[in-house]
C-alpha positions as CSV (number, residue, x, y, z in Angstrom):
1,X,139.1,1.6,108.7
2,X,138.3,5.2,107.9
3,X,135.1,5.5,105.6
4,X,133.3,9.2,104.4
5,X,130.3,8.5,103.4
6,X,128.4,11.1,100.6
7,X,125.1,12.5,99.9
8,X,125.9,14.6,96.8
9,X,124.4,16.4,94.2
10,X,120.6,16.3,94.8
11,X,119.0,18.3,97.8
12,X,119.8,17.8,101.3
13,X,123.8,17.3,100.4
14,X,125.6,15.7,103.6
15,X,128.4,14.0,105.0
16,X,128.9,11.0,107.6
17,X,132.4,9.9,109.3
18,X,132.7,6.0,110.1
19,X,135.9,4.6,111.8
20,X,136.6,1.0,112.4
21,X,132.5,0.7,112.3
22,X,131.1,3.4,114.9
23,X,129.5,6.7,113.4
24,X,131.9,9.8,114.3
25,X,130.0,12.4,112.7
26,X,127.3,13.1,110.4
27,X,126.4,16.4,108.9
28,X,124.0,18.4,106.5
29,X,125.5,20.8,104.3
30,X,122.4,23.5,105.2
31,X,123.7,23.3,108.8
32,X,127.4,25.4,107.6
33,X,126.1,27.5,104.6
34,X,122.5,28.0,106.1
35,X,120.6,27.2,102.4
36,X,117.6,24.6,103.0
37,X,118.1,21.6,101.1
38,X,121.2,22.7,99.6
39,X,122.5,20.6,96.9
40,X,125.7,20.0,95.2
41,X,129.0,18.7,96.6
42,X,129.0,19.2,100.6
43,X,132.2,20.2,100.8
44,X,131.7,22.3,104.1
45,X,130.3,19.1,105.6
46,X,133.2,16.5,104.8
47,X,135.9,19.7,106.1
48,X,133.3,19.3,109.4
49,X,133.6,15.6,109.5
50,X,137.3,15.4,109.3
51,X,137.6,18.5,111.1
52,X,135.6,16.7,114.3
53,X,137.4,12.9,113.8
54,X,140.8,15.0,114.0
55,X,142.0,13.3,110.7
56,X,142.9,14.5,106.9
57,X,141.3,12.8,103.6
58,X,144.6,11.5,103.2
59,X,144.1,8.9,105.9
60,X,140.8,8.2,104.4
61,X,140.5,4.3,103.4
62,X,137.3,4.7,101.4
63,X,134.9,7.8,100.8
64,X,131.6,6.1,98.8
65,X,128.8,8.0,97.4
């Protein structure tokens, strides 16, 4: 099972990779587009996650919030 995992829309905006139960990656949105505590959707960070796990969203089986 392939889960992304959101912090969105507050400060400190980030994205973590879980498959079949073992952390893959987990990244801060400030890290890519070099804003402290950016907020908003972290879409640099979920491209990183995926980008790192060698997957697409499509072969995501849940993305929570």
């Amino acid at each position: 099972m392939k889960i992304l995992g959101l912090n969105a829309f507050h400060g400190d905006a980030s994205a973590a990779l879980l498959v079949d139960g073992k952390l893959i990656s987990a990244v801060e949105e400030e890290r890519l587009n070099r804003r402290k505590h950016s907020a908003g959707f972290p879409s640099l960070a979920v491209r990183e996650c995926l980008r790192l796990a060698g997957i697409s969203v499509s072969e995501l089986d849940k993305i929570a919030i």
